[in-house]
C-alpha positions in Angstrom: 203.6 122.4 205.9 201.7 120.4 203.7 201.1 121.8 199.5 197.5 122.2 199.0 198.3 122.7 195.4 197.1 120.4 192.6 199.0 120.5 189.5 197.0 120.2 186.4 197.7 120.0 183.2 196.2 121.6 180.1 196.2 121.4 176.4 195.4 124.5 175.1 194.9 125.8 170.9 198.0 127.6 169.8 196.5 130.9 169.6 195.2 130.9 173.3 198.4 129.9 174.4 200.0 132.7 172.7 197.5 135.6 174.1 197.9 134.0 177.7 201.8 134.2 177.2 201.7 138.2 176.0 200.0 139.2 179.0 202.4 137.1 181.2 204.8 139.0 179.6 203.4 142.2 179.9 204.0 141.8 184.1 200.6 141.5 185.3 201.2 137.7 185.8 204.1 135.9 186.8 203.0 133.1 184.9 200.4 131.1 183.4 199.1 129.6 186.1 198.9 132.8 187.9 196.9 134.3 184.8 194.7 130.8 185.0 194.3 131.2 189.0 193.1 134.8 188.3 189.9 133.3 185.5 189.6 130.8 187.9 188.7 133.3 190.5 186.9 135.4 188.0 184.3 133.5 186.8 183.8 132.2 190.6 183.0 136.0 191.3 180.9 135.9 188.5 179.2 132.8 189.5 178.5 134.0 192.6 177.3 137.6 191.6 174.6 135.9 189.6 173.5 133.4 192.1 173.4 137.3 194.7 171.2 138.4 191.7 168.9 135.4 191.4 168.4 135.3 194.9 167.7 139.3 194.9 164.5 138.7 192.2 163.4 135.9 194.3 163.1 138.1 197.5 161.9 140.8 195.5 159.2 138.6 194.2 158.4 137.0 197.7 160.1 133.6 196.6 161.8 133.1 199.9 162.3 130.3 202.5 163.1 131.2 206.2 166.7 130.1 207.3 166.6 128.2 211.0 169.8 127.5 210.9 173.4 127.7 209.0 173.2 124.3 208.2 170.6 125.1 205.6 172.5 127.7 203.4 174.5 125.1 202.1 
């Protein structure tokens, strides 16, 4: 099976380093990539909610385009 997985590094100040170490340690993450992986997916939720939002006013204020297809969501 191939590894999808990328591995990055990061510099990060001391202090950031130090908060995203306590909550590893606290046993919600098993590390600090899983802690990164889960803002990662955070602010993709986020981005996403917004964009549901945006697109909610425009329909609300009749800004909308018909879809023929699926080709043109993305």
């Amino acid at each position: 099976m191939a590894n999808n997985l990328d591995i990055v590094s990061m510099s990060l100040p001391k202090q950031l380093d130090e908060q995203i170490e306590k909550e590893v340690k606290t046993g919600k993450f098993a590390s600090k990539s899983e802690f990164v992986r889960f803002l990662v997916r955070l602010w993709q939720e986020d981005k996403l909610a917004k964009e549901i939002d945006e697109a909610e006013k425009d329909i609300a204020a009749g800004r909308v385009k018909e879809i023929k297809s699926l080709k043109e969501l993305r």
